[in-house]
N, C-alpha and C positions, 0 to 999 in steps of 0.2 A: 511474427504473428500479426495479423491484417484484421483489424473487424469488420466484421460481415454486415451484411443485416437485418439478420437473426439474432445478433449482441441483443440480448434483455437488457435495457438503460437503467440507470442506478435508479433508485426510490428520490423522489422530491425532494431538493434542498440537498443532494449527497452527490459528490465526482467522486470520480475514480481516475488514481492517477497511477502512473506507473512508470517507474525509473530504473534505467538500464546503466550497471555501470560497470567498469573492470574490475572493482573490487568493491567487496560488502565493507566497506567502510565507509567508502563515497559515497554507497545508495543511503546508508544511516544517515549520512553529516544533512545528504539535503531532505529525508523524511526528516528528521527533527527540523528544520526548519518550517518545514510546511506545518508541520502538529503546533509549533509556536503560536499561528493562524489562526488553524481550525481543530475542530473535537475530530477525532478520529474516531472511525469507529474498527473499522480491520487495519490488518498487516499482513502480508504474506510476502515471503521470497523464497525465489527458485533461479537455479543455476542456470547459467546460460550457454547454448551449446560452444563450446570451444574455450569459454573459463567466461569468470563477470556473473554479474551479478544483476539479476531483475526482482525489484521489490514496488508489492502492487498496496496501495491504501487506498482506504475511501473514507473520506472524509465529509463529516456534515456540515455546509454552507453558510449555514444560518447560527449556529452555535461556537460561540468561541472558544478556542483553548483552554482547557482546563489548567491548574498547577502542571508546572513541568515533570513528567516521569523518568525514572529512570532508566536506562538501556535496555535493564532486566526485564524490566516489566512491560516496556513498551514490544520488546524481543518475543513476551511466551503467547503462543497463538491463540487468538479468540475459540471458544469453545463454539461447535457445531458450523466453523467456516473449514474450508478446502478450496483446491484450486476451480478456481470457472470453467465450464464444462472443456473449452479450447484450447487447455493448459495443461500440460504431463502434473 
């Protein structure tokens, strides 16, 4: 996937990062690293064609990590998000 320049840019103070890995394990190890940083505010992951793993966050810039969560929670999906328009 390529962004256009039609991509809507995050809200102020929020990136969007997005990690591609061969196994949803690996995409986990380095989002918790990042959430250590910053407040997150999404999560999402989606399979990658031919196996792997893409997990997309966005994170707010300005706010620091909250208490560490756990996998569980960090894992169940925020209410009223889905993938971005460019995303199966």
């Amino acid at each position: 996937m390529q962004p256009t320049e039609n991509d809507p840019l995050p809200q102020a103070e929020h990136a969007e990062i997005r990690i591609v890995s061969a196994t949803p394990e690996a995409a986990r190890a380095v989002a918790e690293v990042i959430r250590r940083c910053f407040a997150g505010t999404e999560q999402r992951s989606y399979p990658v064609p031919g196996g792997g793993t893409r997990l997309h966050l966005t994170v707010d810039t300005e706010t620091a990590a909250g208490p560490a969560r756990t996998w569980l929670a960090t894992s169940r999906p925020a209410t009223g998000t889905g993938p971005h328009p460019e995303e199966p």
